[in-house]
C-alpha positions in Angstrom: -20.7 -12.3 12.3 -17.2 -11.5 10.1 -17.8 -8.1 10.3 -15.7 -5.1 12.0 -16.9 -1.7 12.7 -15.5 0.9 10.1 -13.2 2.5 13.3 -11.3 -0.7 13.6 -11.2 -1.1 9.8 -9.9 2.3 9.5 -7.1 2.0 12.1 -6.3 -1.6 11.3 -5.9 -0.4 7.2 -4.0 3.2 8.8 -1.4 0.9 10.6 -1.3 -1.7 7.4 -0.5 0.8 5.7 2.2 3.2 7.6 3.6 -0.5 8.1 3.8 -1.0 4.5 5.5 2.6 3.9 7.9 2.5 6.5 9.5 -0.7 5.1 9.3 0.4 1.5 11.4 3.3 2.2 14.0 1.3 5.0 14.3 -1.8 3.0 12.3 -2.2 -0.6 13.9 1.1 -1.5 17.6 0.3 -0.5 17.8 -3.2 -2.6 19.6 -2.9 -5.8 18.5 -5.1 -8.5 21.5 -6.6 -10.6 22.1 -8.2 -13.8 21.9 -11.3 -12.4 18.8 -11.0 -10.7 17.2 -10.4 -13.9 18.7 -13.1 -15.0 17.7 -15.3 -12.0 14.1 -14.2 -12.7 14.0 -15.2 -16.0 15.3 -18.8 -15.7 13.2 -19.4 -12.9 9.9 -17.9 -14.5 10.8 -19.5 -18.4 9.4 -16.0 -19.7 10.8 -16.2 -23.1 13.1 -19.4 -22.8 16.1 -17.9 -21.9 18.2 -20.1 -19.5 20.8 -19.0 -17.3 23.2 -20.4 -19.9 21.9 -18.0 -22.7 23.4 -15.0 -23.2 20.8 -11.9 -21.6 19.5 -9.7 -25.0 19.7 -6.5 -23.2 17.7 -5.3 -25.6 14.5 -6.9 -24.4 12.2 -5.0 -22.2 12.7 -5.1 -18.6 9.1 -5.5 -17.4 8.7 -3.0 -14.5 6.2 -5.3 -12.8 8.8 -8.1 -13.1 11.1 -5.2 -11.2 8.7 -4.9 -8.4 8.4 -8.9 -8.0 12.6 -9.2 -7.9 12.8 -6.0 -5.4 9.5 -7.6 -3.3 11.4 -11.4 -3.4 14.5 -10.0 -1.8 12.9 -7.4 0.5 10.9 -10.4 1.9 14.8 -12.2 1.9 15.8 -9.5 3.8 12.9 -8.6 6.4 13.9 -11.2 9.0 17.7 -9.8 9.6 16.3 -6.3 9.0 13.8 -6.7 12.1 16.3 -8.6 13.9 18.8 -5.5 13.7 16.2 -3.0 14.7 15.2 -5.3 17.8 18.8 -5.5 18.6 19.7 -1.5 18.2 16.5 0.0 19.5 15.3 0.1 22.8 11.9 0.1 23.9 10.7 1.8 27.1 6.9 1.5 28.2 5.5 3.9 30.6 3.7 2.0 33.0 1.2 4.1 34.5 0.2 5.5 31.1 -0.1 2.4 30.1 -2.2 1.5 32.8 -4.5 4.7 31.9 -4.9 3.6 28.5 -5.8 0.0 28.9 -8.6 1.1 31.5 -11.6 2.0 29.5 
């Protein structure tokens, strides 16, 4: 009773995922990670007791999964002002009548 057809599957995971790139490469791509989100990260996550008041060892490994989580926290910071600029800067014009020839089966 849950089930979809694989066509809708298929075009529901194709727009997913052309979704997915096209803010990877507008937004997730574009935010620089700093010292001090690292640092951020670490306080807030306790992964090896540093506090925000310790100095950073440098020399520790920056996990790149730990990248991806900082990176994916701010892009999902940023996504609300980011859609409301594209809203306000792009203009959308329907065509009516195809439209209209679409919709009817």
């Amino acid at each position: 009773e849950n089930a979809i057809s694989y066509d809708i599957w298929k075009e529901r995971i194709t727009k997913r995922l052309i979704i997915e790139k096209v803010i990877a490469l507008e937004l997730e791509n574009k935010i620089t990670i700093t010292r001090e989100d690292i640092l951020k990260y670490y306080s807030e996550n306790d992964i090896t007791g540093n506090t925000a008041s310790e100095p950073f060892d440098e020399s520790k490994q920056i996990n790149q999964k730990m990248i991806q989580k900082i990176r994916r926290k701010k892009a999902e910071e940023e996504y609300q002002p980011w859609i409301t600029r594209i809203k306000n800067e792009v203009t959308i014009d329907i065509n009516k009548d195809l439209w209209e020839k679409l919709a009817t089966p």
